[in-house]
MMTF fields as JSON, N, C-alpha, C and O atoms, coordinates in Angstrom:
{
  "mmtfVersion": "1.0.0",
  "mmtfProducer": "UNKNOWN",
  "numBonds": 443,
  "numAtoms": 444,
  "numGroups": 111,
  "numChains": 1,
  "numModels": 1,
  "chainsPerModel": [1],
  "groupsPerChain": [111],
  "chainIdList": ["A"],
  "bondAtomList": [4, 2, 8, 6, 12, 10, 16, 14, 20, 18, 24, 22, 28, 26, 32, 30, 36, 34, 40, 38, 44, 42, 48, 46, 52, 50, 56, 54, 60, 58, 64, 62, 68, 66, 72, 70, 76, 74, 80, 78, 84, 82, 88, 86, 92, 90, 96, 94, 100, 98, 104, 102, 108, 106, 112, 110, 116, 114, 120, 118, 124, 122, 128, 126, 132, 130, 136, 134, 140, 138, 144, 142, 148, 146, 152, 150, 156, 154, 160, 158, 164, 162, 168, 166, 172, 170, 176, 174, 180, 178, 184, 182, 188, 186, 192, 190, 196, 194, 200, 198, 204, 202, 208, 206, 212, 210, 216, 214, 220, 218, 224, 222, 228, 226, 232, 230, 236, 234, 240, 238, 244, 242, 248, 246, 252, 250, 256, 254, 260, 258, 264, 262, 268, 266, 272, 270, 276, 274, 280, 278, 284, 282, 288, 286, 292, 290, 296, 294, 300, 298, 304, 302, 308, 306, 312, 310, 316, 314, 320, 318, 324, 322, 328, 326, 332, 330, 336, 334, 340, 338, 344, 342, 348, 346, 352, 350, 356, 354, 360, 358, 364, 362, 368, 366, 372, 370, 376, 374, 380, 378, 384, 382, 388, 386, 392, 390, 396, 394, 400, 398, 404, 402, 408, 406, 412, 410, 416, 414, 420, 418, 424, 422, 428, 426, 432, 430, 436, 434, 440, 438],
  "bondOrderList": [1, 1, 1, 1, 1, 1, 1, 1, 1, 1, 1, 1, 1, 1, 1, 1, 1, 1, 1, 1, 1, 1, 1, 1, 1, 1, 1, 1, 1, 1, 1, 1, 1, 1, 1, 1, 1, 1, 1, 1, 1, 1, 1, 1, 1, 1, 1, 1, 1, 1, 1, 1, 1, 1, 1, 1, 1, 1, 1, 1, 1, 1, 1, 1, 1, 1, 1, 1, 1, 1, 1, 1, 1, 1, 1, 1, 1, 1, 1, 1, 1, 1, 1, 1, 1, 1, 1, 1, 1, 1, 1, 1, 1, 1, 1, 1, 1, 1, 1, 1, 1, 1, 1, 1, 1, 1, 1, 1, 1, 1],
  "groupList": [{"groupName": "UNK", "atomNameList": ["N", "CA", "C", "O"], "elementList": ["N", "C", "C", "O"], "formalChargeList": [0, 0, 0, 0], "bondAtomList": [1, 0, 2, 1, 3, 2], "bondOrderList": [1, 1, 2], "singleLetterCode": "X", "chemCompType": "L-PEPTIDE LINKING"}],
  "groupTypeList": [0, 0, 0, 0, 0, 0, 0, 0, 0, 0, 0, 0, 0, 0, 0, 0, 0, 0, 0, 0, 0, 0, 0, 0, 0, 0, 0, 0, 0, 0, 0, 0, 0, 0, 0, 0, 0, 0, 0, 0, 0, 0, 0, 0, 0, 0, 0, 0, 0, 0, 0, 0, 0, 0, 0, 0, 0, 0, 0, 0, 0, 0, 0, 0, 0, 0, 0, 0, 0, 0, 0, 0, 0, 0, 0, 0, 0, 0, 0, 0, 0, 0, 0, 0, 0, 0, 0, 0, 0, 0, 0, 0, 0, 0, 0, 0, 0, 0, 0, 0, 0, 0, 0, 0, 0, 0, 0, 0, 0, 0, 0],
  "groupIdList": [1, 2, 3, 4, 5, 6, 7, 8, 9, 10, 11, 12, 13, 14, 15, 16, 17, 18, 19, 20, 21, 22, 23, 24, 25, 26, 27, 28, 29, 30, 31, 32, 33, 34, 35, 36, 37, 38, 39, 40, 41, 42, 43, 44, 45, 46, 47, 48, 49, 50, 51, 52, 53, 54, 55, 56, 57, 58, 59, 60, 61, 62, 63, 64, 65, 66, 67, 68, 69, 70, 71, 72, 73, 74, 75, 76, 77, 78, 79, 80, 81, 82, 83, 84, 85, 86, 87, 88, 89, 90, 91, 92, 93, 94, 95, 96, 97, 98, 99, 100, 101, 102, 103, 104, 105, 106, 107, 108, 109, 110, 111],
  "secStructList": [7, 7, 2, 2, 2, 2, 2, 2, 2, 2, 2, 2, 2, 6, 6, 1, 1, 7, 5, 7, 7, 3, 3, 3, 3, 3, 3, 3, 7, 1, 1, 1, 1, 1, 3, 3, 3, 3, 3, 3, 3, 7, 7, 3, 3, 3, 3, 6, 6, 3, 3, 3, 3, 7, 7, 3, 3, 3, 3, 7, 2, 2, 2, 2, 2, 2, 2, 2, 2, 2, 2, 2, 2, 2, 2, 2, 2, 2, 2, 2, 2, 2, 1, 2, 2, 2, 2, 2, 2, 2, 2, 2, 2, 6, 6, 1, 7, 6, 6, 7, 7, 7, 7, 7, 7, 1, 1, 1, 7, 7, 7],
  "xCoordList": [118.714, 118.348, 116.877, 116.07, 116.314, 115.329, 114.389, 114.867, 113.139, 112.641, 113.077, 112.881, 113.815, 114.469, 115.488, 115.569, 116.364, 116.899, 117.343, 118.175, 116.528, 115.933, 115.379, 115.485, 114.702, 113.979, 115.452, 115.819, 115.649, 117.172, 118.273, 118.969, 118.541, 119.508, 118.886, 119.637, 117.624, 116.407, 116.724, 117.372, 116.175, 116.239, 117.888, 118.108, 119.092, 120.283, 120.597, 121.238, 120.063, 120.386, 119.282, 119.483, 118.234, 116.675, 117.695, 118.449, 117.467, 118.061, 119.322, 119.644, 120.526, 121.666, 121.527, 122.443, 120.471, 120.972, 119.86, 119.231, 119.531, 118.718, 119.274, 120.296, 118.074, 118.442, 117.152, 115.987, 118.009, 116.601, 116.914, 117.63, 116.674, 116.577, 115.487, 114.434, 115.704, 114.524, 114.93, 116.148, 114.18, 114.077, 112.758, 111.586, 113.281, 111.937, 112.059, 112.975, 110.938, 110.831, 109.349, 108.411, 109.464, 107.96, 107.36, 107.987, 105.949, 105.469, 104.097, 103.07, 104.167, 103.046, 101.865, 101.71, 100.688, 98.992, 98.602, 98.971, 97.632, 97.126, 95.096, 94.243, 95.148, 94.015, 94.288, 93.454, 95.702, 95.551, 96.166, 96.821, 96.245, 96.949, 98.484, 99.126, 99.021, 99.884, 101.25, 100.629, 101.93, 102.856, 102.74, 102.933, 102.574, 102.77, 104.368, 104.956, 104.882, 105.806, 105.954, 105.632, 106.522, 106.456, 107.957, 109.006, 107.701, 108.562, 108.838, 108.216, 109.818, 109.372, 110.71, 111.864, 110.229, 111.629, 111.061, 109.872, 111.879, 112.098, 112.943, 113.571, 112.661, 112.903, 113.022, 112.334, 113.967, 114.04, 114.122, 114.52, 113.73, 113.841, 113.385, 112.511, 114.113, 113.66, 112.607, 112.529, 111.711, 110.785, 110.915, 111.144, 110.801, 111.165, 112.423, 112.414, 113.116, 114.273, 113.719, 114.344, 112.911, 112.894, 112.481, 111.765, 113.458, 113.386, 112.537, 112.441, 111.513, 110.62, 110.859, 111.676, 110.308, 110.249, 109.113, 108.004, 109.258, 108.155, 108.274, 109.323, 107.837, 107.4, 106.673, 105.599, 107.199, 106.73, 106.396, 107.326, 105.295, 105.16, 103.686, 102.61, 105.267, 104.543, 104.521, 105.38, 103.025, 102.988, 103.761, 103.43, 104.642, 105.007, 104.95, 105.545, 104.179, 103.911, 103.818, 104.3, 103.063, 102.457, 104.044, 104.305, 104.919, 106.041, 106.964, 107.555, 106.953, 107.855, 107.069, 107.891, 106.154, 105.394, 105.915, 106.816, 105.819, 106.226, 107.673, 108.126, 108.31, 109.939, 109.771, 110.332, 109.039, 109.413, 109.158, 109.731, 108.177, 107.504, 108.541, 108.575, 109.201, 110.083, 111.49, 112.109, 111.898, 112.784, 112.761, 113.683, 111.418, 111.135, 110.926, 111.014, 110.543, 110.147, 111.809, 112.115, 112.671, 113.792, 114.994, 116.115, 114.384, 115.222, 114.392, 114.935, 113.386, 112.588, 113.126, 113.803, 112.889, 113.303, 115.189, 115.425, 116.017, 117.258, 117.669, 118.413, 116.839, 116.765, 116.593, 117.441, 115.4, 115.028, 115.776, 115.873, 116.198, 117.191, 118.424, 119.117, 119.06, 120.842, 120.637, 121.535, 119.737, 120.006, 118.511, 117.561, 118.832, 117.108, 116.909, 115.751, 117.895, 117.722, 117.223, 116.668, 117.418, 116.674, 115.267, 114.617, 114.604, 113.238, 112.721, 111.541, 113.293, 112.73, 112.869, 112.933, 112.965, 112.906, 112.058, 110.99, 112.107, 111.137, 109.956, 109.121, 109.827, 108.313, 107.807, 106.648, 108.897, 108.899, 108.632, 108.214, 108.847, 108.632, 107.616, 107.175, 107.081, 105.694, 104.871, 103.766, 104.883, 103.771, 104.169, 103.409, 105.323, 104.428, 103.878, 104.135, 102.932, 101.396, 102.462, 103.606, 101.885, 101.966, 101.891, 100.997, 103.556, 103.188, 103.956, 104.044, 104.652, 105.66, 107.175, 107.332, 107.842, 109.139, 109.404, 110.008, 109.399, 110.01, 111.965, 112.813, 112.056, 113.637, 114.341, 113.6, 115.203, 115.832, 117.434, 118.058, 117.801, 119.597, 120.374, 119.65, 120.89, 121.569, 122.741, 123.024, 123.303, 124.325, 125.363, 126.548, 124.686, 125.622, 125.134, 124.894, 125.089, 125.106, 122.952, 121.81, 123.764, 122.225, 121.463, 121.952, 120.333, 119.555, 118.149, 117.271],
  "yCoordList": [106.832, 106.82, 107.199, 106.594, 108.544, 108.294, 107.774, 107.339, 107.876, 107.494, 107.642, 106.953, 109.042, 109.33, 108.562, 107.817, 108.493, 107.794, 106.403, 106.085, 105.701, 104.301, 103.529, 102.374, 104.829, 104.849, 104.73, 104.141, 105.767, 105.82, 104.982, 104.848, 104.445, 103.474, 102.049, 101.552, 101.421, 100.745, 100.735, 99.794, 102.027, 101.804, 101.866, 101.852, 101.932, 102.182, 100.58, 100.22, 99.699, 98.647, 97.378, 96.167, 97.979, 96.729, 95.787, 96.37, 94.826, 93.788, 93.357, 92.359, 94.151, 93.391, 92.637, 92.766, 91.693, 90.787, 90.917, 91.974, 90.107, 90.378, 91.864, 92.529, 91.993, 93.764, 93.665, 93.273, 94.235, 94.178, 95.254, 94.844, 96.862, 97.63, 97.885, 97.248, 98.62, 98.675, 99.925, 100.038, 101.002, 102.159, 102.749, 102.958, 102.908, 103.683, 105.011, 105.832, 104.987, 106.801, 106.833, 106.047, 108.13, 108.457, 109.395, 110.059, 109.072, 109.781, 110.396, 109.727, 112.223, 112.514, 112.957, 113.846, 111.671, 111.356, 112.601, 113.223, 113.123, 114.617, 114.533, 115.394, 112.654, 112.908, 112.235, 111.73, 112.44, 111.859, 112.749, 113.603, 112.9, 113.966, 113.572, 114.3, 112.229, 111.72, 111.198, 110.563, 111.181, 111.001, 109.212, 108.66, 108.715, 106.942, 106.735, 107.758, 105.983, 105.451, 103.821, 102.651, 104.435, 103.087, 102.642, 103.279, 101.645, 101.123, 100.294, 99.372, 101.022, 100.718, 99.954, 100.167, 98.936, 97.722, 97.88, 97.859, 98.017, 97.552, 95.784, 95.237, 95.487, 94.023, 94.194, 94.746, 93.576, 93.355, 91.769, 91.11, 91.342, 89.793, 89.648, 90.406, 88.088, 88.188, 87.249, 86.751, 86.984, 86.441, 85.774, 86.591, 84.766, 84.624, 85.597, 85.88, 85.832, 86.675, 87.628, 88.378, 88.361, 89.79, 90.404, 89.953, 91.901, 92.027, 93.0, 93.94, 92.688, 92.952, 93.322, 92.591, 94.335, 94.757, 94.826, 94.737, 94.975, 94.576, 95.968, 95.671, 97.056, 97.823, 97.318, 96.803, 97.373, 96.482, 98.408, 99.086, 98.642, 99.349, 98.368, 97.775, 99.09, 98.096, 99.661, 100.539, 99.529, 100.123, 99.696, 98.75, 100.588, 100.125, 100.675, 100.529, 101.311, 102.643, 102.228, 102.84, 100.985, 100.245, 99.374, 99.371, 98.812, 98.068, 99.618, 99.657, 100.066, 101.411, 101.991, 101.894, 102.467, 102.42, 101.433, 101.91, 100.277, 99.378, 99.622, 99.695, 99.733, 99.92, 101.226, 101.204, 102.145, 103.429, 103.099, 103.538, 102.254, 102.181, 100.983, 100.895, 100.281, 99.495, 100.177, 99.956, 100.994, 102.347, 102.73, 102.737, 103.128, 104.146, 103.804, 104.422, 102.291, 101.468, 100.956, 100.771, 100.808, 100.46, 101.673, 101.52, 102.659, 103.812, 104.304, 105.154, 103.817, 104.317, 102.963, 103.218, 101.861, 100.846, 101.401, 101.78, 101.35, 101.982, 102.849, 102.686, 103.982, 105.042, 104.699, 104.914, 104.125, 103.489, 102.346, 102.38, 101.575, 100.516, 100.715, 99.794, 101.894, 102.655, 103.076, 102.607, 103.769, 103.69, 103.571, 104.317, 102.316, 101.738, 102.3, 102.451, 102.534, 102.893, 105.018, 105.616, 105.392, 106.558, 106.442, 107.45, 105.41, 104.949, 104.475, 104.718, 103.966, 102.994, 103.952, 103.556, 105.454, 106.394, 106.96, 107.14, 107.429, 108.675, 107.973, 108.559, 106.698, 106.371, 105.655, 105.367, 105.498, 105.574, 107.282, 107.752, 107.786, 109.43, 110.192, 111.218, 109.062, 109.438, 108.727, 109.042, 107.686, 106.784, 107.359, 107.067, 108.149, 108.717, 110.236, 111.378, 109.55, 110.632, 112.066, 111.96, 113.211, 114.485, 114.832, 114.503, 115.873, 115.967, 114.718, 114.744, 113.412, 112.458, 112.911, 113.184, 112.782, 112.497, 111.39, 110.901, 110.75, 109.626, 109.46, 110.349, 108.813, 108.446, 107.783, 107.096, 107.652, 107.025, 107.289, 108.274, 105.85, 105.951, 106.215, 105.675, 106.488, 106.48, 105.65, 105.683, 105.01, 104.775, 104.869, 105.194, 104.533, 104.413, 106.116, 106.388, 106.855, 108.156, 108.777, 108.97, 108.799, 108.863, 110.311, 111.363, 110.182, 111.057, 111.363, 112.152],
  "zCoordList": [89.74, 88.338, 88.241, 88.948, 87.084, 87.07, 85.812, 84.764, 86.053, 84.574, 82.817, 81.816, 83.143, 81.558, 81.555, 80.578, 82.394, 82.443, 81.911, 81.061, 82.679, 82.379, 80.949, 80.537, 80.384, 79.719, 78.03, 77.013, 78.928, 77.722, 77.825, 76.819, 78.751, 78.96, 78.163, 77.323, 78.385, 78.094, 76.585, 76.127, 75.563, 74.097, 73.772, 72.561, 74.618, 74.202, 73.892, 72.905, 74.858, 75.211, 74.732, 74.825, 74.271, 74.018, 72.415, 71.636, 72.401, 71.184, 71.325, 70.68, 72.385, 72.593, 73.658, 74.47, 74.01, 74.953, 76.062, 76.006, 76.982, 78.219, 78.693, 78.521, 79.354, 79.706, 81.268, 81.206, 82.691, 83.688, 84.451, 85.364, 84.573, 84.995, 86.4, 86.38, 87.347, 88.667, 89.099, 89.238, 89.378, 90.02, 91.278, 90.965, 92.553, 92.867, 93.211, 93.275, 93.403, 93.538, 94.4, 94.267, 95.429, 95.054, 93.511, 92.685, 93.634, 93.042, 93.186, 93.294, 93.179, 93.404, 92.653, 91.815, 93.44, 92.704, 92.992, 93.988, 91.897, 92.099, 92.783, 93.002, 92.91, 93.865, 95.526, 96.278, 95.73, 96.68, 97.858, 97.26, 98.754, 99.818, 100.308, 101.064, 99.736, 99.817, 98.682, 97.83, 98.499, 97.32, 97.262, 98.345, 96.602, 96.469, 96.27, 95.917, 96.38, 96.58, 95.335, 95.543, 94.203, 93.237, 92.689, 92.595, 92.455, 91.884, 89.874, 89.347, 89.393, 88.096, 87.56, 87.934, 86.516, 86.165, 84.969, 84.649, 84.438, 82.399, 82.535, 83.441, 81.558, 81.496, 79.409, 78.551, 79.414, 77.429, 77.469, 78.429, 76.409, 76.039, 74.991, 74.569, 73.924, 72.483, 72.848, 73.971, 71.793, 71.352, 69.567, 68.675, 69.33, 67.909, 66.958, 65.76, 67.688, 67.18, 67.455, 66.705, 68.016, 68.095, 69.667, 70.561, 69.508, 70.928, 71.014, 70.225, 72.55, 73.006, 74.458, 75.017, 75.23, 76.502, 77.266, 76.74, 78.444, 79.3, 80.552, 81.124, 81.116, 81.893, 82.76, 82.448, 84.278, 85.3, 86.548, 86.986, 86.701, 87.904, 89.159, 89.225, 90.093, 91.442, 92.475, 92.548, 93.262, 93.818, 95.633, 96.349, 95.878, 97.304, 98.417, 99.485, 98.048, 99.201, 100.623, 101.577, 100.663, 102.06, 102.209, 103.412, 101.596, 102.275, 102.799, 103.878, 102.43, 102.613, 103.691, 104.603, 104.154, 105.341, 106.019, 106.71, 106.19, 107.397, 107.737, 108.879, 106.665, 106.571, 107.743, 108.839, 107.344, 108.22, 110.03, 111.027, 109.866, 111.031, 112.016, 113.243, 111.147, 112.042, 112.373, 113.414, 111.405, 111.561, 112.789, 113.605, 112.933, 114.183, 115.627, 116.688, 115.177, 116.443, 116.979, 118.157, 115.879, 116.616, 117.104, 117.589, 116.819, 116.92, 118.517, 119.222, 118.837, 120.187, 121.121, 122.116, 120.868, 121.349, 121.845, 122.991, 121.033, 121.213, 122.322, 123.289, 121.812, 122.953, 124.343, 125.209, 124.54, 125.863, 126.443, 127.67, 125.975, 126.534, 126.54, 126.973, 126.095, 125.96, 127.68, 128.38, 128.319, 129.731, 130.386, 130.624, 130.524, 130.878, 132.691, 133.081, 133.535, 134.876, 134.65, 135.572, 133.936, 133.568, 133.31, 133.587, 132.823, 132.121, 133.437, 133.691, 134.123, 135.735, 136.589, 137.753, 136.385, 137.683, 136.958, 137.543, 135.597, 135.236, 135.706, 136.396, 135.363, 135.634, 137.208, 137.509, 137.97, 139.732, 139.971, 141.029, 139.199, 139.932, 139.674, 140.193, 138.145, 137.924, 138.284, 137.842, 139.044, 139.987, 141.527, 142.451, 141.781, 143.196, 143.485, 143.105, 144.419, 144.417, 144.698, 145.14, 144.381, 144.436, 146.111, 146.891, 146.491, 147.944, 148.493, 149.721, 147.776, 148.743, 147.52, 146.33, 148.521, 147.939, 147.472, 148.427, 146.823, 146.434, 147.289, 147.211, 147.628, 148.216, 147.453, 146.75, 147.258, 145.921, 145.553, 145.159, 145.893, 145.518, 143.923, 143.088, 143.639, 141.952, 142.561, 143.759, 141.763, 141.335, 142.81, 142.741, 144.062, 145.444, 146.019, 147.196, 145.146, 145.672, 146.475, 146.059, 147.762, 148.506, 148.445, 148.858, 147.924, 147.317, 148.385, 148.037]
}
């Protein structure tokens, strides 16, 4: 859903009743080198018989960053522990010196 959206669903709906809409999106700042990442909620409610709305924008750019970053950390984590005896040779073969063979069994089969 986007802002017109919202916006129109919002006056279709403001005076019949509680009303709580939430959308995010990025959106791109024209001083920044980066798109922000926000989040926007309409909210309706009466007041003395009359209905009134409330426009809520939250910036989330930084939780959505972490979101990505734990994404990625568990998608590397994944990778590396799906066959962890591949990870324990690449790096036995990169701790020995240049000029030795390393010797080394797989899986019964002598190498």
């Amino acid at each position: 859903m986007n802002v017109r959206e919202l916006a129109g669903e919002f006056f279709l709906r403001i005076g019949k009743g509680p009303f709580e809409r939430r959308t995010e999106f990025s959106f791109p700042f024209p001083v920044l080198a980066e798109p922000r990442d926000v989040a926007v909620t309409l909210r309706s409610f009466e007041a003395g018989g009359k209905p009134f709305g409330c426009l809520i924008i939250e910036d989330i750019s930084l939780r959505r960053s972490v979101d990505r970053m734990k994404e990625t950390l568990a998608a590397l984590l994944v990778h590396d522990l799906k066959n962890p005896l591949s990870v324990v040779a690449g790096n036995r073969s990169a701790a020995t010196p240049p000029g030795e063979r390393a010797s080394w069994r797989r899986c019964g089969a002598s190498g």
